[in-house]
MIPADO-70297 format. One record per residue: residue in three letters; x, y, z of N, C-alpha, C in turn; residue number from 1. Coordinates in steps of 0.1 Angstrom, whole numbers, padded with zeros to 4 digits. Example, Ala and Ser with C-alpha at 12.3 -4.5 7.8 and 13.67 -1.06 7.14 Angstrom:
REM MIPADO-70297
   res     n_u     n_v     n_w    ca_u    ca_v    ca_w     c_u     c_v     c_w     n
   Ala    0132   -0057    0078    0123   -0045    0078    0132   -0033    0078     1
   Ser    0128   -0022    0071    0137   -0011    0071    0129    0000    0079     2
//
This chain:
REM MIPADO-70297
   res     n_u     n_v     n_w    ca_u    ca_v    ca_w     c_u     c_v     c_w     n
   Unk    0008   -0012    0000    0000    0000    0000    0009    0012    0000     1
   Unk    0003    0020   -0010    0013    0035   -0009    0008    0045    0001     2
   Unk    0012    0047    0014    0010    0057    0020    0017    0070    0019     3
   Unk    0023    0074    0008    0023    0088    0007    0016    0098    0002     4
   Unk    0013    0108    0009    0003    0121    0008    0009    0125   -0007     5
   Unk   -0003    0135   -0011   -0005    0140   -0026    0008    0154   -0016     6
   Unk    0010    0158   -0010    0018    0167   -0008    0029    0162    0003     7
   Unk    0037    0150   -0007    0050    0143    0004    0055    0156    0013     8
   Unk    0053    0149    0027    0064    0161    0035    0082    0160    0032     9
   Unk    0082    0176    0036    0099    0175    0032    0103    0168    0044    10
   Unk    0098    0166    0054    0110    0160    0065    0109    0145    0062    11
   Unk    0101    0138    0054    0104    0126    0046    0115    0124    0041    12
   Unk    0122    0133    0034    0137    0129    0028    0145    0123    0037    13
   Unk    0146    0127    0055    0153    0125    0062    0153    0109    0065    14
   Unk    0145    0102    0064    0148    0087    0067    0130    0077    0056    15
   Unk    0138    0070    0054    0130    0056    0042    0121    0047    0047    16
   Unk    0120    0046    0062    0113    0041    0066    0106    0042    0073    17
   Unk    0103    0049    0080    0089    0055    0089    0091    0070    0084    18
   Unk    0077    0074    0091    0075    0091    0093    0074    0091    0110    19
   Unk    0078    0101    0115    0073    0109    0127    0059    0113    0128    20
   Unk    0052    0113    0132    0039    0119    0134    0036    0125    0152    21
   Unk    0037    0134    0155    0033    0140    0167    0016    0145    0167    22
   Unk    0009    0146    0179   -0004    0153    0182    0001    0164    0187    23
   Unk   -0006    0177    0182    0000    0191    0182   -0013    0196    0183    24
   Unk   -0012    0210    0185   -0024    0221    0183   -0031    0217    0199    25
   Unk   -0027    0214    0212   -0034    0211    0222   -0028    0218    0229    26
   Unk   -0023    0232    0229   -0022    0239    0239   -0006    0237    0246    27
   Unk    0005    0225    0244    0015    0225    0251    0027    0231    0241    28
   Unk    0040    0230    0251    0049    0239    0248    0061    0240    0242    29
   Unk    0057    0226    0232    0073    0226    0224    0064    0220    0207    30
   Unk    0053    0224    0207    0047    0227    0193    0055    0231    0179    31
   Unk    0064    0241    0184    0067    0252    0177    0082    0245    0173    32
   Unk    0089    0240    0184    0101    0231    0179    0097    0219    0171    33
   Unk    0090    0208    0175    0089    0199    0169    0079    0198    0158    34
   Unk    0074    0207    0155    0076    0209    0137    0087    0208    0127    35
   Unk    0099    0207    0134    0111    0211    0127    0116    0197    0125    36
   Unk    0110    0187    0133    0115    0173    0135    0106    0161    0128    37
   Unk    0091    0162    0132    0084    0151    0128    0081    0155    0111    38
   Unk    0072    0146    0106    0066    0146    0096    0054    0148    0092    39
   Unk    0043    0144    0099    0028    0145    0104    0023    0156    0117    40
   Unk    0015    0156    0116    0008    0167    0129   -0003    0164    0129    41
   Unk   -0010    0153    0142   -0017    0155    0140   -0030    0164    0147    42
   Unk   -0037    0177    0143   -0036    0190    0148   -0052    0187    0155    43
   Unk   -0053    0189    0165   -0067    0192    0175   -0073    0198    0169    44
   Unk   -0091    0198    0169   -0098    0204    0163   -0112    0209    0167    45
   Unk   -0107    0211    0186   -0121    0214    0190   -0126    0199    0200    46
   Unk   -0125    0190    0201   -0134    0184    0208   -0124    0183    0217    47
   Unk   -0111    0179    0219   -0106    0179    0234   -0097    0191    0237    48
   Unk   -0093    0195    0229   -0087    0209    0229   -0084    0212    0215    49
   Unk   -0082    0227    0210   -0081    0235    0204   -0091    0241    0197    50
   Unk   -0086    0251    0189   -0093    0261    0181   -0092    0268    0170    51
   Unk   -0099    0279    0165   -0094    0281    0152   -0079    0292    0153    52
   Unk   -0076    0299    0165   -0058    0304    0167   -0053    0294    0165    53
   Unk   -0055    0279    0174   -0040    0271    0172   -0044    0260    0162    54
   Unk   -0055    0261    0154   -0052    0251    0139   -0046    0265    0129    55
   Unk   -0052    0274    0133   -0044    0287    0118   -0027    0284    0123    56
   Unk   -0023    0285    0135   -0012    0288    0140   -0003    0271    0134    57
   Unk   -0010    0262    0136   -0001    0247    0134   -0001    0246    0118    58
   Unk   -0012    0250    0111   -0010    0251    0100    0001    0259    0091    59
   Unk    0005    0269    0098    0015    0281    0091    0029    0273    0097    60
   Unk    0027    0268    0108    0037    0263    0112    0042    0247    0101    61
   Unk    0035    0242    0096    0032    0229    0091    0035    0236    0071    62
   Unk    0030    0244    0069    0036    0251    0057    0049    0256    0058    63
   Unk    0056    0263    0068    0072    0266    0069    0081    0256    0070    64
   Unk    0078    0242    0076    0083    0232    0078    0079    0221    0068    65
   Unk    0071    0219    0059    0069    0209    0051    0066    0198    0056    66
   Unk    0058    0198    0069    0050    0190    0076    0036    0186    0071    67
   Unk    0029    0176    0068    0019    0171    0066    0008    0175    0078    68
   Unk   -0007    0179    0073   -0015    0183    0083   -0023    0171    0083    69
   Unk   -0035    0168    0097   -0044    0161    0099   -0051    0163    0110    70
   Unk   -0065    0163    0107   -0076    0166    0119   -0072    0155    0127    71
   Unk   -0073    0160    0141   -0070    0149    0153   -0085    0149    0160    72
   Unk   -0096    0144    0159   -0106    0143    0163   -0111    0140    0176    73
   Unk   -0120    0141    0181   -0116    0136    0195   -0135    0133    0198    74
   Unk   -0138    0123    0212   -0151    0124    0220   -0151    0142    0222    75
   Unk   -0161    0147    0221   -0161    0160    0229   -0162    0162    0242    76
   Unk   -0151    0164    0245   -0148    0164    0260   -0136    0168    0265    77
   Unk   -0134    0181    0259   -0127    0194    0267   -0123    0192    0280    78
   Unk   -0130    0190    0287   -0129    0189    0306   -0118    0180    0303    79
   Unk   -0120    0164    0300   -0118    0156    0305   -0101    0152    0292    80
   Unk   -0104    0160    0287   -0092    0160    0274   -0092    0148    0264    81
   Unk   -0104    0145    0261   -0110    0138    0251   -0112    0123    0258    82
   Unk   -0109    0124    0270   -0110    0107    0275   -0120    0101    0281    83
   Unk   -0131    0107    0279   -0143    0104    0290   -0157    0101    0272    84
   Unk   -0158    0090    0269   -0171    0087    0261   -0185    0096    0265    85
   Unk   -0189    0104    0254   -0200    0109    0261   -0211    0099    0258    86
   Unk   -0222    0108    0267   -0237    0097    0262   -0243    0103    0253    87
   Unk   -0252    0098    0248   -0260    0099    0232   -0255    0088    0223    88
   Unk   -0265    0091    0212   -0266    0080    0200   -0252    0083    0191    89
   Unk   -0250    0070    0184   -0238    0069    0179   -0240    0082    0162    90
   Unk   -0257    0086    0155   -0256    0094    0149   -0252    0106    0153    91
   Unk   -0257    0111    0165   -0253    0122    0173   -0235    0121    0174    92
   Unk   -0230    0116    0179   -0214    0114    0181   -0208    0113    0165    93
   Unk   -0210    0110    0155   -0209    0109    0140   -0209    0122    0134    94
   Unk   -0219    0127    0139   -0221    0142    0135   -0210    0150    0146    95
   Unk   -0209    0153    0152   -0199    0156    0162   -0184    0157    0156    96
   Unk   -0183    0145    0152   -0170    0142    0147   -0173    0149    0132    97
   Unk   -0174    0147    0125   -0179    0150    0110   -0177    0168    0119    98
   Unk   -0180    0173    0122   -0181    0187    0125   -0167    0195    0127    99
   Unk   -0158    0184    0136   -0147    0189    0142   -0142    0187    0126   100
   Unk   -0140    0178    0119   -0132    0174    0107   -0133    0185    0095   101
   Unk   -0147    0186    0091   -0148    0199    0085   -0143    0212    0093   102
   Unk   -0146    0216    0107   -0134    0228    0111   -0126    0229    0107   103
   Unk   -0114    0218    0113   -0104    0216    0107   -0100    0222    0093   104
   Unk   -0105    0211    0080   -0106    0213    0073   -0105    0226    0064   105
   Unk   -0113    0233    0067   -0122    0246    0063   -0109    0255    0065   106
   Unk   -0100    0257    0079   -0089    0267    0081   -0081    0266    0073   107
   Unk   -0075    0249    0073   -0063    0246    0065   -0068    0248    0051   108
   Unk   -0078    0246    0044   -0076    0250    0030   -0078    0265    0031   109
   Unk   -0083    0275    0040   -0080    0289    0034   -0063    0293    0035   110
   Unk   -0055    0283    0040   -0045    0293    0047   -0038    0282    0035   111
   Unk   -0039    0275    0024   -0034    0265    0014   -0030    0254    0020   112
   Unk   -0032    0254    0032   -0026    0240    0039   -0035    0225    0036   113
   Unk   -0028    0216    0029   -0036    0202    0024   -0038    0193    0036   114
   Unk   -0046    0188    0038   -0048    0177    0049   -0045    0166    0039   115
   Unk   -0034    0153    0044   -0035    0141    0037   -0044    0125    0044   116
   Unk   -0045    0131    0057   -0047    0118    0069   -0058    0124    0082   117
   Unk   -0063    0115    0087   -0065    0121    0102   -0068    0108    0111   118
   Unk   -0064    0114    0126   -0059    0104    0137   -0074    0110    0147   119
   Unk   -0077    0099    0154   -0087    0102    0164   -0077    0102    0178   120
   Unk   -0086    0111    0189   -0072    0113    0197   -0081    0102    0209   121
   Unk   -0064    0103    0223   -0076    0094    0230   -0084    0086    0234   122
   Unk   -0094    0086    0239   -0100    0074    0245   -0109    0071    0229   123
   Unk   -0112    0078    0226   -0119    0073    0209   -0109    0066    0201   124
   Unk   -0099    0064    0198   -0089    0060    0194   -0081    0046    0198   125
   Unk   -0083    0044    0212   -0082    0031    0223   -0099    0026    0219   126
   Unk   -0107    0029    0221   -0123    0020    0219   -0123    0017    0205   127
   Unk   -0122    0024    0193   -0124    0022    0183   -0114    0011    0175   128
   Unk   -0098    0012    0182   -0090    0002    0175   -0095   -0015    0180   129
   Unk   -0105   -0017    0190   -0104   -0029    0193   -0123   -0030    0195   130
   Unk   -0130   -0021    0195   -0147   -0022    0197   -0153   -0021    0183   131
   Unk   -0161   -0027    0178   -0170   -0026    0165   -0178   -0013    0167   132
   Unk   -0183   -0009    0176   -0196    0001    0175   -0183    0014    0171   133
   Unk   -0172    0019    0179   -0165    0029    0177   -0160    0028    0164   134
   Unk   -0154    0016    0163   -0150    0015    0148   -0156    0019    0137   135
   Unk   -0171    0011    0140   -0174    0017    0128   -0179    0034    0124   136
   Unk   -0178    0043    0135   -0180    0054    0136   -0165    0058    0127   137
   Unk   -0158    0056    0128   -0147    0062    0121   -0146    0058    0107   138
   Unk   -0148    0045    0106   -0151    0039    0094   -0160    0051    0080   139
   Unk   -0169    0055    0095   -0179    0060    0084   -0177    0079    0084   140
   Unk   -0167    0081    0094   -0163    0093    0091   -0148    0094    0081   141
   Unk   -0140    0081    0080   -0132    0078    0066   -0139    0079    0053   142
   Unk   -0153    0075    0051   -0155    0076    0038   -0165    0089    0034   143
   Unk   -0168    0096    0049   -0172    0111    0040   -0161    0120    0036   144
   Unk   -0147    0115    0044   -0136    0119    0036   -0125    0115    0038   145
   Unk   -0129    0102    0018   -0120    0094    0011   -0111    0100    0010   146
   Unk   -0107    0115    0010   -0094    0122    0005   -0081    0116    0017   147
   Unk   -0085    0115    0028   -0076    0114    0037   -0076    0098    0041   148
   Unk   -0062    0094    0043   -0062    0086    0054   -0057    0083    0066   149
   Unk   -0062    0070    0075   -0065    0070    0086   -0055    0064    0095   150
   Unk   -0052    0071    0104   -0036    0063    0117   -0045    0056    0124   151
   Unk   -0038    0044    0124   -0048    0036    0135   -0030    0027    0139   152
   Unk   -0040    0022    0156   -0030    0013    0160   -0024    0005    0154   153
   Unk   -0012    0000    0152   -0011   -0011    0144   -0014   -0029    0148   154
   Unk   -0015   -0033    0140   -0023   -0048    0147   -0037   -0049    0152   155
   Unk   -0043   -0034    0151   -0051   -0038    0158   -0063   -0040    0151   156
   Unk   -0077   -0050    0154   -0087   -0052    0146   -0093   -0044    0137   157
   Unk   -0091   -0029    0142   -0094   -0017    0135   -0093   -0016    0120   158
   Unk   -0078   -0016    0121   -0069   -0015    0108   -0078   -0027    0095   159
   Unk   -0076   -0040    0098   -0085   -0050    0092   -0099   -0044    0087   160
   Unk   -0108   -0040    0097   -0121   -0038    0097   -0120   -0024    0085   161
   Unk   -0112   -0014    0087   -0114   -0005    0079   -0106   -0005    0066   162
   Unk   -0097   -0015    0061   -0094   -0017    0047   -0101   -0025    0042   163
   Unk   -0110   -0036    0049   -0118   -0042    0040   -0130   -0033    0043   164
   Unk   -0131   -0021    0046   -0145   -0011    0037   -0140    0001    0030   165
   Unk   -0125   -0004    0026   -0121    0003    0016   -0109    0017    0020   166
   Unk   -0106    0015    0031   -0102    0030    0036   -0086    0023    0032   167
   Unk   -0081    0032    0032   -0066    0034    0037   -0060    0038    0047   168
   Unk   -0051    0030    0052   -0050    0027    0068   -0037    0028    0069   169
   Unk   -0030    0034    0078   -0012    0038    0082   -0015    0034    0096   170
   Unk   -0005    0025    0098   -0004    0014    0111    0008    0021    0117   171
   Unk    0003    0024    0131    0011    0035    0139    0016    0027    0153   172
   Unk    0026    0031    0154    0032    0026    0168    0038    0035    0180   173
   Unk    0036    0036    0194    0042    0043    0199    0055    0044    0210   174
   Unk    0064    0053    0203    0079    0047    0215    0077    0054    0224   175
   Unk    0068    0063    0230    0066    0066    0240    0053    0060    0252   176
   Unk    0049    0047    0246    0040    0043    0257    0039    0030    0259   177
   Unk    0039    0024    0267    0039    0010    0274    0030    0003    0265   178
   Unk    0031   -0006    0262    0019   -0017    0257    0014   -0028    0266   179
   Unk    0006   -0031    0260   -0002   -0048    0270    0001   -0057    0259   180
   Unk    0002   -0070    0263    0003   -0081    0251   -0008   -0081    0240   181
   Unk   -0020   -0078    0241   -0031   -0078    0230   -0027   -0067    0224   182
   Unk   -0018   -0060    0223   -0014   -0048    0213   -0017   -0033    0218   183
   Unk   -0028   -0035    0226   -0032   -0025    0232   -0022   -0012    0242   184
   Unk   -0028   -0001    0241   -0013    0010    0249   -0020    0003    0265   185
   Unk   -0011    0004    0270   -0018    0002    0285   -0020    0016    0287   186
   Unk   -0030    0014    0299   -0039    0024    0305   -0031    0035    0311   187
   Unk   -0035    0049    0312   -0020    0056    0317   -0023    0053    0331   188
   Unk   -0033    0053    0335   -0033    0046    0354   -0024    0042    0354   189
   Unk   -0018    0027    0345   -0009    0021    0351    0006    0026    0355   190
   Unk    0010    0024    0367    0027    0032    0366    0031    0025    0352   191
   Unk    0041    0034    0348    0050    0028    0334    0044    0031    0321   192
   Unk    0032    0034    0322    0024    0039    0310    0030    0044    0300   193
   Unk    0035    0056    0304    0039    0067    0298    0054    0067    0301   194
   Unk    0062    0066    0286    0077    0071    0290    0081    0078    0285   195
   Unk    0090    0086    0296    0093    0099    0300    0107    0103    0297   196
   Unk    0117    0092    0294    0131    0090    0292    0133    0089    0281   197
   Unk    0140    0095    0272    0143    0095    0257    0152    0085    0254   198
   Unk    0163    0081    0264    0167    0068    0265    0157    0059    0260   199
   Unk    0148    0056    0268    0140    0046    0270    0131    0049    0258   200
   Unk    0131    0059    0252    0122    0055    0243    0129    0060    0230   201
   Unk    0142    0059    0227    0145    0058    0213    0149    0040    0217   202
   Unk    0151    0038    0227    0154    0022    0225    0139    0017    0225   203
   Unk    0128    0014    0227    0116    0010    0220    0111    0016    0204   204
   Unk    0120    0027    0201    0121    0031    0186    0123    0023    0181   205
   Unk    0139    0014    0181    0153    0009    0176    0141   -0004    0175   206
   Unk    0137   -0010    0182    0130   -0025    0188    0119   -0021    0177   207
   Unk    0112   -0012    0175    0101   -0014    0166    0101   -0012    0149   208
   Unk    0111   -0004    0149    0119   -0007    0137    0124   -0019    0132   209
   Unk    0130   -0018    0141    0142   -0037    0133    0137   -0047    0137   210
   Unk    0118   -0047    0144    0114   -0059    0146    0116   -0064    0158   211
   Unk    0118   -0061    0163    0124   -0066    0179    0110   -0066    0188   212
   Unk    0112   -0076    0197    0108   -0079    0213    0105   -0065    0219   213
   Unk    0093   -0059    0222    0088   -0049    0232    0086   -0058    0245   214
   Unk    0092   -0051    0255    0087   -0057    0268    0078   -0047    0272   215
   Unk    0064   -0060    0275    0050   -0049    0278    0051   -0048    0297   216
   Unk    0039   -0039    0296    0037   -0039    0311    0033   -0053    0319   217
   Unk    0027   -0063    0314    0021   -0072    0320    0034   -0083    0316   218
   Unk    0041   -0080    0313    0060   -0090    0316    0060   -0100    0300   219
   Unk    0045   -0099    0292    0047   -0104    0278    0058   -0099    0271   220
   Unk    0062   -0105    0257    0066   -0097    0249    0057   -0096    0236   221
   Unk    0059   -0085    0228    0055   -0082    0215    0063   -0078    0204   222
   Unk    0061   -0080    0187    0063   -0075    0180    0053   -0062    0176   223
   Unk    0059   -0053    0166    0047   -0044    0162    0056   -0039    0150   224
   Unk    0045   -0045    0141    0051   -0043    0126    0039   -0024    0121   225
   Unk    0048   -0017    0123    0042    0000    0120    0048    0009    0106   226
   Unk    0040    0015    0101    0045    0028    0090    0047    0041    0093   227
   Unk    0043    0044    0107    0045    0060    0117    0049    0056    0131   228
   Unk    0056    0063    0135    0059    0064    0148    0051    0080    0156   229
   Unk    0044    0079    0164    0043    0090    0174    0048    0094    0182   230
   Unk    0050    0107    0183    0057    0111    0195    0044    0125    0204   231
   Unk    0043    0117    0215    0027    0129    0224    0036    0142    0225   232
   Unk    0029    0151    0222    0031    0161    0222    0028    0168    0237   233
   Unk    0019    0162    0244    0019    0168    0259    0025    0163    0264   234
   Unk    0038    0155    0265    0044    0145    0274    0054    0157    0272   235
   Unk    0058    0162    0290    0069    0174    0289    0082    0166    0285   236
   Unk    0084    0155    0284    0095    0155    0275    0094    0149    0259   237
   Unk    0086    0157    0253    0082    0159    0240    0092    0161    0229   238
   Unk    0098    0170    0232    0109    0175    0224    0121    0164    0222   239
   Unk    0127    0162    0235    0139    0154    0238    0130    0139    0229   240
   Unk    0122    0133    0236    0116    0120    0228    0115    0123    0212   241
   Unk    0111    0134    0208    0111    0136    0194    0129    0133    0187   242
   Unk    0134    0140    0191    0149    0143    0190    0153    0124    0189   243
   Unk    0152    0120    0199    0157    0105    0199    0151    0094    0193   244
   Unk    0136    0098    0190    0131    0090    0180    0134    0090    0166   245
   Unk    0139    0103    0164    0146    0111    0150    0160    0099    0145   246
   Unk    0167    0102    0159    0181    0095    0158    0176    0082    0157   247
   Unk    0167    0077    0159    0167    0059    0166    0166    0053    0146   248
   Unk    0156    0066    0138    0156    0060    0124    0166    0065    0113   249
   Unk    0172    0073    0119    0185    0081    0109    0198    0071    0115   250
   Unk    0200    0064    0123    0209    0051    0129    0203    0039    0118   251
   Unk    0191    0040    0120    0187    0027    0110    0186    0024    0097   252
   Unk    0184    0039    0089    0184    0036    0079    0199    0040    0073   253
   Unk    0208    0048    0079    0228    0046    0080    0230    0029    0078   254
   Unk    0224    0022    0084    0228    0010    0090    0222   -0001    0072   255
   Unk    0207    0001    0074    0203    0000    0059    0208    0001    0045   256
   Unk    0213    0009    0042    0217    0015    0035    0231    0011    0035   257
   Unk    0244    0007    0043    0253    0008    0043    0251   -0009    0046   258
   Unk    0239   -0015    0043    0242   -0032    0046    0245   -0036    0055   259
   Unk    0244   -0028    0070    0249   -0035    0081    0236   -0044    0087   260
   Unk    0232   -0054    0091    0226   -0060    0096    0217   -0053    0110   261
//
């Protein structure tokens, strides 16, 4: 499957085998650097945070840098920063979403900025890679718009369920968060959830790259065969984790390239 956007980003030249992709546009504080690093953005659009300042503002930022843009969609739920499912009907939440995506949408094409993809953020994003009812909510917010395609976990039922209804799907992995053996990110309750060490997480880069053994929280191991890597943008060490997930694929593809094993 060809996953490159109708407007390849420039920071693509830098390495052959993954893209970077960060969640941006939510209000934290190293936005503005790590445009300069990843490849994707993917930018808030109102349901857990942001607005139309910080999609005009990621988008001008995402044109100076040759970053690819994408609505990051979310449950609406501001308070809770997208992680709390509201109640109502699944048309009601469809429309919702479909709302935030057009925002989105609407800024970046006045300001010439192309959307190629979009990522749901969040607890919508955890329900939907492994529940049919969420799923198919995305499913059917992919095909009001075929132009884009969709990051989803990698491995996970999601991905399956929405290429065979036709979508195109980029299988995402993350070096900054713990996994559970079913593929799943573990819960950030859990201690370990979240890592915080750029150490530690350009070496779960290096491991997901070259195929290697993840050690999860529950003491399993995993593979995770991915086409994007994320780096959370609210994790205060955002930047440094960007920086070392940078190095973990510019090491690998030196190493590629020069036939080292």
């Amino acid at each position: 499957m060809n996953i490159n956007a109708t407007n390849t980003p420039l920071n693509a030249t830098r390495q052959a085998v993954m893209w970077i992709n960060a969640d941006l546009g939510e209000g934290c504080a190293h936005d503005e650097a790590l445009f300069k690093i990843i490849d994707w953005a993917n930018i808030a659009c109102g349901g857990h945070a942001g607005d139309e300042h910080s999609i005009r503002l990621a988008c001008k930022l995402a044109l100076d840098h040759g970053v690819q843009v994408g609505a990051h969609p979310s449950y609406p739920d501001r308070a809770g920063f997208g992680r709390r499912k509201p109640e109502g009907s699944a048309t009601q939440l469809l429309s919702e979403l479909k709302q935030q995506m057009e925002f989105f949408e609407n800024i970046a094409a006045k300001l010439g900025c192309t959307s190629g993809h979009f990522k749901p953020h969040g607890q919508l994003y955890n329900d939907a890679a492994f529940q049919t009812a969420e799923a198919e909510l995305l499913i059917d917010l992919a095909q009001t718009f075929p132009h884009l395609k969709l990051l989803a976990l990698a491995g996970s039922p999601l991905v399956a369920w929405a290429r065979s209804a036709g979508i195109e799907v980029v299988e995402e992995a993350f070096p900054d968060r713990a996994y559970l053996s079913t593929g799943a990110l573990a819960p950030r309750s859990q201690p370990g959830a979240v890592l915080h060490d750029p150490i530690q997480v350009k070496t779960q880069a290096e491991l997901i790259v070259r195929g290697g053994p993840l050690q999860c929280l529950d003491g399993s191991s995993l593979v995770i065969i991915a086409q994007t890597l994320c780096v959370h943008g609210d994790n205060a060490q955002a930047l440094d984790n960007a920086k070392a997930v940078r190095a973990a694929l510019t090491e690998h593809d030196q190493d590629t390239f020069s036939g080292a094993s």
